[in-house]
C-alpha positions as CSV (number, residue, x, y, z in Angstrom):
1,X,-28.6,80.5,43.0
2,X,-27.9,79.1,39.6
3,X,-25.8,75.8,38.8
4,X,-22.5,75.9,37.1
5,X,-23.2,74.3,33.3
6,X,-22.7,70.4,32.8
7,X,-19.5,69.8,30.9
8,X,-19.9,68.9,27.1
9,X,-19.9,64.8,26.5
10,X,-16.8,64.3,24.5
11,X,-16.8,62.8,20.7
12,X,-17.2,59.4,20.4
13,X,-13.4,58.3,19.4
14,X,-14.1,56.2,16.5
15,X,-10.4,54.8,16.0
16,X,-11.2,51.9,19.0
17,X,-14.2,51.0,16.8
18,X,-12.2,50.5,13.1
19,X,-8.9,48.7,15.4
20,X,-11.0,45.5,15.1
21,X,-11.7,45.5,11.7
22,X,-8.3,46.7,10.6
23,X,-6.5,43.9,12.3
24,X,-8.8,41.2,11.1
25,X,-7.9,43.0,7.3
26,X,-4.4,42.6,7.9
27,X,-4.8,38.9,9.4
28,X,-7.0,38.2,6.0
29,X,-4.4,39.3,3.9
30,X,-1.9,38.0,5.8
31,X,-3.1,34.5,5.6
32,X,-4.0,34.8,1.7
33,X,-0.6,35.8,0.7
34,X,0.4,32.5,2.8
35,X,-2.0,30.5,1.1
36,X,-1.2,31.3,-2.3
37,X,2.6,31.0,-1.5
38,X,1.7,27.4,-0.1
39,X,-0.3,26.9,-3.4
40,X,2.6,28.1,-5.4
41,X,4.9,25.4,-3.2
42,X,2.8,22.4,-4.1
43,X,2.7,22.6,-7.6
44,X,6.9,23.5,-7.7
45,X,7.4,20.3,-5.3
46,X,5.1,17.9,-7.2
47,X,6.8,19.1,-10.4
48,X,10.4,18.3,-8.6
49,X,8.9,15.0,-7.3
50,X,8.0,14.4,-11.0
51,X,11.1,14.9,-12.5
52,X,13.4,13.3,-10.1
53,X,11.3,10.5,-10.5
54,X,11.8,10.5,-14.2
55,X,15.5,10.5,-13.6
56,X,15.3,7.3,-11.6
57,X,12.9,5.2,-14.5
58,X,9.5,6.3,-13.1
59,X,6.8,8.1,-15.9
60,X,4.3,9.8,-13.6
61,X,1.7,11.8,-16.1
62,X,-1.6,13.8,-15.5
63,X,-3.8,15.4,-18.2
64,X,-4.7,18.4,-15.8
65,X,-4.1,19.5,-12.4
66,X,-6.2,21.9,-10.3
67,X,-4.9,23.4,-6.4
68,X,-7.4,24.6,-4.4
69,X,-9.3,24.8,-1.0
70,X,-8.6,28.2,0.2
71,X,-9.1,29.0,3.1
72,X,-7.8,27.1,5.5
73,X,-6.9,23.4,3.3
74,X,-4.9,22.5,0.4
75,X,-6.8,20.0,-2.1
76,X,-4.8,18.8,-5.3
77,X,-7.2,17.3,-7.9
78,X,-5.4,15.1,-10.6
79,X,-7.0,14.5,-14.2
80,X,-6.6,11.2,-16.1
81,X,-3.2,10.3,-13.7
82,X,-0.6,7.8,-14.8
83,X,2.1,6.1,-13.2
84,X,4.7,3.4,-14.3
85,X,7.4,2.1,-12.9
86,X,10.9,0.5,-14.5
87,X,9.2,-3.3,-13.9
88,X,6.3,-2.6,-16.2
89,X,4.0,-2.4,-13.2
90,X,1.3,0.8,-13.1
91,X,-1.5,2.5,-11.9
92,X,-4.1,4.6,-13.6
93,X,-6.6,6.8,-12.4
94,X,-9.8,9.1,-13.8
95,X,-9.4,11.4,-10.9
96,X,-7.2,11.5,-7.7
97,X,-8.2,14.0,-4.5
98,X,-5.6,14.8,-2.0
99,X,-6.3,17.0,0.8
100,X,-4.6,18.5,3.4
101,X,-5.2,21.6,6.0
102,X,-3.2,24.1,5.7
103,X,-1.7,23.7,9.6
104,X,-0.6,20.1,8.5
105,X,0.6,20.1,5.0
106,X,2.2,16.8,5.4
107,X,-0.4,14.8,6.3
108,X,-2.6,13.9,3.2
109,X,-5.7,12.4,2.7
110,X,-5.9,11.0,-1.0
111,X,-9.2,9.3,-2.8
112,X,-10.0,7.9,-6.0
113,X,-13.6,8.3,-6.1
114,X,-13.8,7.1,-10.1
115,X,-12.1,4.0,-9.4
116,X,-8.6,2.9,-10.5
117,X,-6.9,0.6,-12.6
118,X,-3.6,-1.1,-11.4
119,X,-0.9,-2.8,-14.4
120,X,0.3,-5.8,-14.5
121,X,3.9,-6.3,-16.6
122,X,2.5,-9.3,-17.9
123,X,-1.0,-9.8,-17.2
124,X,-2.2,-6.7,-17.7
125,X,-4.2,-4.2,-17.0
126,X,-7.4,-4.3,-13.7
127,X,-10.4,-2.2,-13.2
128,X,-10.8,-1.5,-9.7
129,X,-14.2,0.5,-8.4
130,X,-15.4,0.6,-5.3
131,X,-17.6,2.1,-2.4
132,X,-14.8,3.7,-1.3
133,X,-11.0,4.1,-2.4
134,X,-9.0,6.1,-0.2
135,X,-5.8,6.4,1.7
136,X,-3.4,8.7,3.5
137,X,0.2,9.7,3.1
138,X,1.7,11.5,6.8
139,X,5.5,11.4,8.6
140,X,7.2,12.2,4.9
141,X,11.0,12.7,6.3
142,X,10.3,8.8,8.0
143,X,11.7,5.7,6.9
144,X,9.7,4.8,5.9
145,X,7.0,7.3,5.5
146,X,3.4,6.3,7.6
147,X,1.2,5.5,4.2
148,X,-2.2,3.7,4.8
149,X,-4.7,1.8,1.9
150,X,-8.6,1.4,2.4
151,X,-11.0,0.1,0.4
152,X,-14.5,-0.9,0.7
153,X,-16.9,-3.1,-1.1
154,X,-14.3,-3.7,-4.2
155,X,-14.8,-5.0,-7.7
156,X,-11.8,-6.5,-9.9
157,X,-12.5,-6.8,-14.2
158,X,-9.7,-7.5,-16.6
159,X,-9.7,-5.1,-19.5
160,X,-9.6,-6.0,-22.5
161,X,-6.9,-8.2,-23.8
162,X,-5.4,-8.8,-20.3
163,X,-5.4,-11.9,-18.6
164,X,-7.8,-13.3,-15.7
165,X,-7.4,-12.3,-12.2
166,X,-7.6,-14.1,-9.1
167,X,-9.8,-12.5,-7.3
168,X,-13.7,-10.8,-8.4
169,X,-14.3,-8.8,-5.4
170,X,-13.3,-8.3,-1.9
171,X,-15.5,-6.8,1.2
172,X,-12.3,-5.1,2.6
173,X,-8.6,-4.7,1.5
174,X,-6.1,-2.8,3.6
175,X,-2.7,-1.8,3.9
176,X,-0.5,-0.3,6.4
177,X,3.4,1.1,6.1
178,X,4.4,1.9,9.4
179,X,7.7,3.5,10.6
180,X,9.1,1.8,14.2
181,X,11.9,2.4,16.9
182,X,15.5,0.9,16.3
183,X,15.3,1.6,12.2
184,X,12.5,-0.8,12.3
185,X,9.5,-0.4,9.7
186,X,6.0,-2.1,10.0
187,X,4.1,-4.0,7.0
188,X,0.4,-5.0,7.6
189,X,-2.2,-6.2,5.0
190,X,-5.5,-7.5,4.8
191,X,-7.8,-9.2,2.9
192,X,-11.5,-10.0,4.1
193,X,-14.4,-11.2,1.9
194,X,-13.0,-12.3,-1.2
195,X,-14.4,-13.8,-4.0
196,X,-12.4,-16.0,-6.3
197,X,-12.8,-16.2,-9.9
198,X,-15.2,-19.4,-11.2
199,X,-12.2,-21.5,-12.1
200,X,-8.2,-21.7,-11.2
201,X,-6.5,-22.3,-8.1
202,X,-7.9,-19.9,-5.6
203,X,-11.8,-21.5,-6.7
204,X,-10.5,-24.9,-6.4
205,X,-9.2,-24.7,-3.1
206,X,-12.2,-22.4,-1.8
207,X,-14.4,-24.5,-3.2
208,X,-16.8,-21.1,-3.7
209,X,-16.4,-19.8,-0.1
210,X,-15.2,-16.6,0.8
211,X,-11.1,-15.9,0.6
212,X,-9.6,-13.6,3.9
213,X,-5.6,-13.3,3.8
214,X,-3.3,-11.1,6.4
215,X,0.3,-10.5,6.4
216,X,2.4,-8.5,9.9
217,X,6.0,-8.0,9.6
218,X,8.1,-5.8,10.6
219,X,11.5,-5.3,8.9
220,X,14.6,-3.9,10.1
221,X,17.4,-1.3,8.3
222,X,14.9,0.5,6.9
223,X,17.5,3.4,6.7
224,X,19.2,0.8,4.1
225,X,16.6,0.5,1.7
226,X,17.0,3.4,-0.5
227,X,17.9,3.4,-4.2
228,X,17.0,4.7,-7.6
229,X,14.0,2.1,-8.3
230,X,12.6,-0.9,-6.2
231,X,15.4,-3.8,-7.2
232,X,17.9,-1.0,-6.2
233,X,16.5,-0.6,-2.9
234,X,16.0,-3.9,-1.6
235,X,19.6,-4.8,-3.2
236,X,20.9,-2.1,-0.7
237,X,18.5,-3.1,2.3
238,X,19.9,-7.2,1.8
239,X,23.4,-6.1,1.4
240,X,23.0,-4.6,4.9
241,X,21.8,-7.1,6.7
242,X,17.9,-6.4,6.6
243,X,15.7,-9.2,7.2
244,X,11.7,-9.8,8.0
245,X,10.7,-11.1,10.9
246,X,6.7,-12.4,10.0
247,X,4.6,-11.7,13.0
248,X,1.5,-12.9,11.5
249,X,0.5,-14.0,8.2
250,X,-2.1,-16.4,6.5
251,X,-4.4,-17.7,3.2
252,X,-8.0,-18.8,4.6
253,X,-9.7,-19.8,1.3
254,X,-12.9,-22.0,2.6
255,X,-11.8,-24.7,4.8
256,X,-8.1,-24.8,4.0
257,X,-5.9,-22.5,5.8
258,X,-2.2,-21.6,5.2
259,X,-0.7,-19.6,8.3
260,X,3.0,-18.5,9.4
261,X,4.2,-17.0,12.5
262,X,7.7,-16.3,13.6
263,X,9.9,-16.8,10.8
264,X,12.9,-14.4,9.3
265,X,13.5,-14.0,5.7
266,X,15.6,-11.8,4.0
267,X,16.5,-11.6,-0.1
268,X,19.2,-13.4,-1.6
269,X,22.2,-12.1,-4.3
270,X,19.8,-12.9,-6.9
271,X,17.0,-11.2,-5.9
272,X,14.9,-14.3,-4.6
273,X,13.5,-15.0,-1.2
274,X,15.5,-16.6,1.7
275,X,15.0,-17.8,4.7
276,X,13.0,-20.5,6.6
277,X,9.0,-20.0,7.6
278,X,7.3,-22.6,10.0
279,X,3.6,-22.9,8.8
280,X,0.6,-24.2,10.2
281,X,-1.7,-26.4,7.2
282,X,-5.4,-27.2,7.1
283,X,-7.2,-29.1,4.5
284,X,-3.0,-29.2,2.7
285,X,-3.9,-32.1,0.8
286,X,-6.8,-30.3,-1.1
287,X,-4.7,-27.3,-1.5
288,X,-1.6,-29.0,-2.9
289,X,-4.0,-31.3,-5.0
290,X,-4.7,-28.1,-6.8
291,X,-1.0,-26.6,-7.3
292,X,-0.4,-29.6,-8.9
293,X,-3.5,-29.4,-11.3
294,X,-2.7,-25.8,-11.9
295,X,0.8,-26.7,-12.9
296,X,1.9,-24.3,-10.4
297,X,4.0,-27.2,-8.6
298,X,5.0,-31.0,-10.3
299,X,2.5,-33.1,-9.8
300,X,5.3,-35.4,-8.5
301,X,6.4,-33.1,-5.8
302,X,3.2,-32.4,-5.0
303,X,1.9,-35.8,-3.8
304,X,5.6,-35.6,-2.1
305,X,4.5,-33.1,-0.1
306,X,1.3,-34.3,0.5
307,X,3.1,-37.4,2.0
308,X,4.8,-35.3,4.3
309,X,2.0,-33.2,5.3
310,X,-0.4,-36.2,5.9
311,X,2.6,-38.0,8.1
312,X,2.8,-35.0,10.2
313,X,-0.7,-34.3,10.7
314,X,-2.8,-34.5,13.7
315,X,-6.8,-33.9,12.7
316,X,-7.1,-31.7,9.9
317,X,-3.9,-29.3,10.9
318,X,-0.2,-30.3,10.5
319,X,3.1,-28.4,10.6
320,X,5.6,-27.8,8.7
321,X,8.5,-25.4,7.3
322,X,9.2,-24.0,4.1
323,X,12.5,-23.5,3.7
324,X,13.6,-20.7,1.1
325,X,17.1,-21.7,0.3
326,X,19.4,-21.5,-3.0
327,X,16.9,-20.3,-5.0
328,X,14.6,-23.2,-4.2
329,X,11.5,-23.7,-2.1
330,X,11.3,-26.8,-0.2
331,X,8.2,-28.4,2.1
332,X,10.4,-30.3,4.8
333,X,12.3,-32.5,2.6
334,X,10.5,-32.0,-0.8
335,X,11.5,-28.9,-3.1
336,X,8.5,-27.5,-4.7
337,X,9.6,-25.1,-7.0
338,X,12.0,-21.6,-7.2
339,X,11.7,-19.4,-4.3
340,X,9.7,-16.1,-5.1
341,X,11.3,-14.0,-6.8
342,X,11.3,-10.3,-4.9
343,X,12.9,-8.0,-7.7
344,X,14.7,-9.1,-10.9
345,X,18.4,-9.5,-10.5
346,X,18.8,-9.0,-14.5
């Protein structure tokens, strides 16, 4: 008895075997065509950016620009970068990095690994290196927009020509834009490790110790403060009613110490501070000794003030209020000078 033949083994199919592949093609191409569309987006929107600002008084200028980071990021690498706004002030730059991945493109990491230099209209130009430079730009459509500011280990040198800064170094400087509920926006700033220049005002009343400052406020109508440059923006945020309220903010420079908390200011018609700030002084009389020296108050209205400061003292600390009013800044009943000025009403 003889068994019936095996049937023959069918052919391997080999179209299960190339699916795979073919797919993960498609997806490649796919996702290359996106990329260089994306690619093709961010230089068009940077260019728009660029000229709008133009329109509005802005120069913004870079010898070369380079868009990479494909696959899966988007990194924008700026050559010899320039910017100036309409008040003279500016910043320059060897090289900026931004970054972003390519499933966030709003959210942008930026660095200046070269070091920067930031304009003054009148004092001039800064020299700024530093461990590390960086910050991050996210929430673009917000009001405002979530922008933060790190850097480590700094150094500050006038260039050539431009006039003396306050400050040589810092260990830390930071700064925070934050958008809030209720058309609220968030301003935080810091300051730790400083190191004051050999003479002026900031080396007088340090007396060579290290210099920290903060400042926490929060201001409101943000929606309001919109406009073709910066004095054309806050103009629009005061005329609608937007005010600070100062949650925290202080000048530690050795044993003196400056600090607010609690007051509201808001900008008057001609462009100058307003509002009242209670403040809480240590070591004041060594601090206004020195505005007078510097010629930064009258040396008149600064032994004024000391008077008041010393009658309301209790140890080393006293309290007080200055009062930004009409233009003027007062010290409880002595004026000390014109109120800072915010943008130039002119």
């Amino acid at each position: 008895m003889s068994l019936p033949d095996p049937s023959p083994a069918r052919k391997f199919r080999r179209l299960g075997l190339w699916l795979p592949f073919a797919a993960l093609g498609l997806l490649i191409v796919g996702w290359s065509a996106a990329w260089v569309w994306a690619q093709g987006q961010a230089a068009s929107r940077m260019d728009a950016a660029v000229e709008a600002l133009g329109q509005a008084g802005y120069h913004v200028t870079w010898k070369n620009r380079q868009i990479g980071g494909y696959p899966f990021r988007m990194d924008v690498t700026l050559t010899e970068f320039s910017a100036r706004e309409p008040s003279g002030w500016g910043l320059d730059a060897p090289r900026i990095e931004g970054e972003a991945y390519m499933h966030a493109l709003t959210h942008w990491m930026i660095a200046a690994p070269a070091g920067l230099s930031f304009v003054r209209p009148v004092g001039g130009p800064v020299a700024v290196k530093g461990d590390l430079i960086h910050a991050s730009l996210t929430h673009l459509t917000a009001r405002p927009p979530s922008f933060s500011f790190e850097g480590v280990k700094l150094t500050f040198a006038p260039q050539a020509g431009a006039q003396p800064f306050a400050l040589t170094s810092a260990d830390r400087v930071e700064f925070h834009l934050r958008a809030g509920p209720d058309d609220e926006g968030g301003v935080f700033a810091r300051l730790d490790g400083g190191k004051a220049r050999l003479t002026g005002l900031f080396a007088r009343v340090a007396g060579g110790k290290p210099i920290a400052m903060v400042w926490n406020s929060t201001l409101s109508k943000m929606s309001a403060f919109q406009g073709r440059d910066w004095g054309d923006a806050v103009r629009h945020w005061a005329d609608a009613g937007g005010r600070m309220t100062v949650r925290d903010a202080g000048i530690t420079a050795g044993d003196a110490v400056l600090g607010a908390r609690g007051g509201s200011l808001c900008v008057d018609s001609g462009g100058r501070l307003s509002g009242i700030l209670p403040v809480t002084l240590r070591q004041a009389t060594r601090a206004l000794d020195a505005l007078g020296a510097e010629g930064l108050v009258d040396q008149g209205a600064a032994q004024s003030a000391t008077a008041v400061v010393q009658a309301r003292q209790a140890g080393d600390t006293a309290q007080a209020t200055l009062d930004f009013q009409a233009g003027r800044t007062t010290l409880g009943p002595v004026a000390l000078g014109a109120a800072p000025k915010v943008y130039d009403a002119h």
